[in-house]
N, C-alpha and C positions, 0 to 999 in steps of 0.2 A: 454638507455633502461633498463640496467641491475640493477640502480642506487637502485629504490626501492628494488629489488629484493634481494639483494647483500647485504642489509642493516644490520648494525651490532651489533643493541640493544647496550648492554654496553663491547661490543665487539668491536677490533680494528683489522684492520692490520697493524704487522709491518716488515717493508721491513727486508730485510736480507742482511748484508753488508759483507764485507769483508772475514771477519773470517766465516762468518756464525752464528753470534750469535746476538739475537735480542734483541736490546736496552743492557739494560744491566741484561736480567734476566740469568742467568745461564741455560746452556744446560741442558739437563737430558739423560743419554744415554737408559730409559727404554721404546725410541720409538724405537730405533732400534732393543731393545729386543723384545717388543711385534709384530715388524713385520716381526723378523727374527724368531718366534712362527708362528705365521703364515703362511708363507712362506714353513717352515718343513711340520705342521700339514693336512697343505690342509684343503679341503672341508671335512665336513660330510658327507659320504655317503651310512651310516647305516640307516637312517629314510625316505630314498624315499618310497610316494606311489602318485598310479594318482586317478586321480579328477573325480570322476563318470563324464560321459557324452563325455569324450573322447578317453575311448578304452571298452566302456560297461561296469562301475564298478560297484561294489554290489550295496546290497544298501542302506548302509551308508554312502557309498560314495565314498570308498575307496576300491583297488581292494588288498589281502591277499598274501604278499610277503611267508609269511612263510608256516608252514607243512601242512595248511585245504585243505581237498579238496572236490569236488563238487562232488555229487553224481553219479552213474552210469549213471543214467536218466535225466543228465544235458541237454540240447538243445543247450551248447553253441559249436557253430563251431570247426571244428578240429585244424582251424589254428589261432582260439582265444589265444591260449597260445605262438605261436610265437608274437601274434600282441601286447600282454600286455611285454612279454620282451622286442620288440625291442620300445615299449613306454618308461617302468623305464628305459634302455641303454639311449632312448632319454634326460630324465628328469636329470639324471645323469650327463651325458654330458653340459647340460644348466648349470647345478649347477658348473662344472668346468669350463667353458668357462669363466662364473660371476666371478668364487672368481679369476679368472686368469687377467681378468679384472682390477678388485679392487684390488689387489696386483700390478699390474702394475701400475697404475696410484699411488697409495699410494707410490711405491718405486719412483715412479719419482717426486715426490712433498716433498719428504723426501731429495733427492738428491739434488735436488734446492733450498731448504733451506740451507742445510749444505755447500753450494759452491754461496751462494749468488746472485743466479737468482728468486728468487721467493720470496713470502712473506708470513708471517702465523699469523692467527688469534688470537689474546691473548688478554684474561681478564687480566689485569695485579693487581688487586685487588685480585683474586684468583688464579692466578701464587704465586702469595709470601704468600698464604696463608699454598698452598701446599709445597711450598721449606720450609716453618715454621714446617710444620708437619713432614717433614721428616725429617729436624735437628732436632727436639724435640722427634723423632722416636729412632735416633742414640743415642741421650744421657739419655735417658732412659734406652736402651739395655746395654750400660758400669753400668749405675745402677744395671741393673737387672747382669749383671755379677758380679760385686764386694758385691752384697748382697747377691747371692751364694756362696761367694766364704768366705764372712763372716759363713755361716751357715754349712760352712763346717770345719773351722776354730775352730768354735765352739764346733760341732762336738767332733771335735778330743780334745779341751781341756776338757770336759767331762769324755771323755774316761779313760784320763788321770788321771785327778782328781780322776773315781772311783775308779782305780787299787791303787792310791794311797793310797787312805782309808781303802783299804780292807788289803792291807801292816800294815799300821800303826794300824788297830786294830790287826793284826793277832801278831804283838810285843806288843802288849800292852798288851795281855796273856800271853808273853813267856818271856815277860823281865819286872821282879816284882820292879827293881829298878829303871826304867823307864815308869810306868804302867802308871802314871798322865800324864806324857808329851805325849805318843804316844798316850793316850786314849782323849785330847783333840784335837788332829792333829787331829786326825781320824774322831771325830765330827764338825772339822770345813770342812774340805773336803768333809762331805756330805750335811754338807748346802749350800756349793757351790753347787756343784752338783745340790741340787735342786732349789738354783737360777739359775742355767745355763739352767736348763731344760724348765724353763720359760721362760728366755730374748731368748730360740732358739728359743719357741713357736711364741711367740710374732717377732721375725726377720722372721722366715718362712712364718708366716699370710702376714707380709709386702711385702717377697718378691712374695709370689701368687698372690697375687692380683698385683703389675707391672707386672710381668707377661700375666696375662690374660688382662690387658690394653695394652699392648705390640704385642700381639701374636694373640690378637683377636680380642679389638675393636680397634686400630690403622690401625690390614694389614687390616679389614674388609673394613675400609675408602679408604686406599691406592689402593684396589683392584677393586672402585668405580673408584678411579683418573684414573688410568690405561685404566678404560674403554671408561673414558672421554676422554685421550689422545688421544687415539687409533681413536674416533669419531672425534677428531678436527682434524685428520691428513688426514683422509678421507671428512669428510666438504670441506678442501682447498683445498684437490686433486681433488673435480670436480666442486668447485667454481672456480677454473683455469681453469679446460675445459668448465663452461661455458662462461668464459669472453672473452676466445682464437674462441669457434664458432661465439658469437655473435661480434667479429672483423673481421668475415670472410665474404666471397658475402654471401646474400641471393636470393638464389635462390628456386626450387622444392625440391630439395636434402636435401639442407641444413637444407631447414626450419622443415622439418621431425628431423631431427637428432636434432635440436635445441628445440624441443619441450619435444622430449626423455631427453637431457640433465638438463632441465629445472625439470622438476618431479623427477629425479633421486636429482638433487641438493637437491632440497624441501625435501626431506625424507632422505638426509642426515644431512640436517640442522636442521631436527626435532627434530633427535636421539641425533645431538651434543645440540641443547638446553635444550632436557631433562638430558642429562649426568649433564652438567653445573650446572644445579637447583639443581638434587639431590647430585651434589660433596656440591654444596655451603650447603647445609641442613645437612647433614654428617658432614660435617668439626665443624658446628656452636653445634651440638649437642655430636662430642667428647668433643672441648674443654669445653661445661659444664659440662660434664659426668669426665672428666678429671681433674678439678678442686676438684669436689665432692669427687673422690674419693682418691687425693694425699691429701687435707686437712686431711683425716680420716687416712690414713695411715703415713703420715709425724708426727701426733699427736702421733700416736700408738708407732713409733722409737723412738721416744723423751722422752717418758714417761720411756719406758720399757729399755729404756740402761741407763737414766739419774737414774733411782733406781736402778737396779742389781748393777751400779759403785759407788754407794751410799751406797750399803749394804743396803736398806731399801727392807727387803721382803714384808712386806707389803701393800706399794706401789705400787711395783712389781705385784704383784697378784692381787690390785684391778686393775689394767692396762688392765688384760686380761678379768676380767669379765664385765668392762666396755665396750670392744670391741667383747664379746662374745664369747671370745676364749678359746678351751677348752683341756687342756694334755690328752697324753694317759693317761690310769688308773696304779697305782703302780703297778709293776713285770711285763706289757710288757717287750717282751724280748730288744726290743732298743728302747731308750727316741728318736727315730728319728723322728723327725718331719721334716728329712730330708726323709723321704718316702713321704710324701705328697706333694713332690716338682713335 
């Protein structure tokens, strides 16, 4: 009976053996995080109101939790304001019985997979799309670490550099028989210096922008997967209850319960289809947005270290106008374009 119902587009089941782990995709422990989130957070139960027509509500529609209130000259009964509390208590209450509900069956559908009584639903085309984005997450972030950690590097050889210059010119006044040698030190130290201040420009532009691919449209994605997970794990947990009533008698009882079960599934298999579509849609428009933008930036590091190590200032500097990138102005107090981090 269930067979059309149950049906699994390009979607599978697959059983859970042993170990608990399905085929051979790799676990993820972020279902048992988002359902030990949930679990803590409970229901929302800051936005209850009721529904005109069931305890006399305005007429809007909605009857005014907070500070309004009715005129002196109101008509409405004296024990109106018990009858609309003990409604929200009611509404309240429904709302916790639900999420108590769907936390239970989701912990127990999680359980049976992990101990190999049950089975769960996987694209496995977009399983490995997502275990791709998250390796590709991870080594990004050691990027984005060791590119900071370059610009800080930098930084400090800067620093360096100028105190140095400011030495060697400060003896190249004071020591007449030495005045050429320190007075050409001095002038090579500050065109370091201002090639330095370039290739950090240009290594800082590289690493903001991993960065904000990182931190922003990566988790933005991940934070879509998460929501999908979280949908598939709930899809199975009452495609289980419905496969477990429709193996049971049909009787009066039951067939009520099985109808309920039936529409509760459907609207959980909606959510989890639309999850799926917009993970797959996400996924497909990082990695072009991903491509576009490591091309322009892999270009940007290449140019901009391959001339500063080259001595070509020139270079150098059309590197930055080519990418639009612009230094502070002379006498800021620090060449940091490690503020912009």
């Amino acid at each position: 009976m269930t067979d059309g119902i149950l049906g699994k587009a390009a979607t599978m089941e697959i059983p859970i053996h042993g170990n608990g782990e399905a085929g051979q995709l790799p676990e993820d422990d972020g279902l048992e995080q988002d359902l030990q989130q949930v679990m803590v957070s409970g229901p929302n139960l800051n936005e209850t109101s009721i529904v005109s027509g069931g305890y006399g509500g305005s007429g809007d529609g909605l009857i005014p939790t907070g500070s309004g209130r009715h005129p002196s000259h109101s008509t409405t009964p004296a024990g109106a304001g018990d009858e609309v509390a003990r409604g929200i208590a009611g509404e309240k209450f429904d709302i916790v019985k639900k999420w108590g509900i769907n936390t239970y069956k989701c912990t127990k559908q999680l359980l049976s997979e992990r101990f190999g009584r049950g089975s769960r639903t996987v694209d496995l085309e977009l399983e490995l799309q997502i275990e791709l984005l998250r390796e590709t997450k991870r080594k990004y972030e050691s990027v984005l670490q060791l590119g900071r950690a370059l610009t800080a590097h930098l930084y400090s050889l800067l620093q360096t550099q100028h105190a140095l210059g400011d030495a060697f010119a400060d003896l190249s006044q004071k020591s007449p028989e030495l005045q050429e040698e320190f007075g050409y030190n001095a002038e090579t130290q500050k065109l370091l210096c201002k090639n330095g201040e370039t290739l950090l420009g240009a290594v800082n532009f590289f690493v903001s922008s991993i960065n904000t691919l990182v931190t922003k449209t990566m988790e933005d994605t991940l934070m879509t997967v998460k929501q999908y997970e979280a949908a598939r794990l709930e899809y199975d947990a009452y495609r289980t209850d419905l496969e477990e009533l429709s193996l049971g008698p049909r009787d009066a009882g039951t067939r009520g319960r099985l109808e309920s079960a039936q529409a509760t599934f459907q609207a959980h298999r909606d959510k989890y289809e639309k999850l799926r579509g917009d993970v797959a849609i996400k996924l497909k428009f990082l990695e072009e947005n991903k491509i576009k933008v490591m091309h322009k930036q892999l270009l940007l590091f290449h140019n901009a270290v391959s001339a500063y190590f080259a001595g070509n200032q020139k270079q150098l500097e059309q590197t930055l106008q080519q990418f639009n990138i612009k230094l502070r102005p002379p006498g800021a107090e620090k060449p940091s374009w490690l503020e912009e981090q």
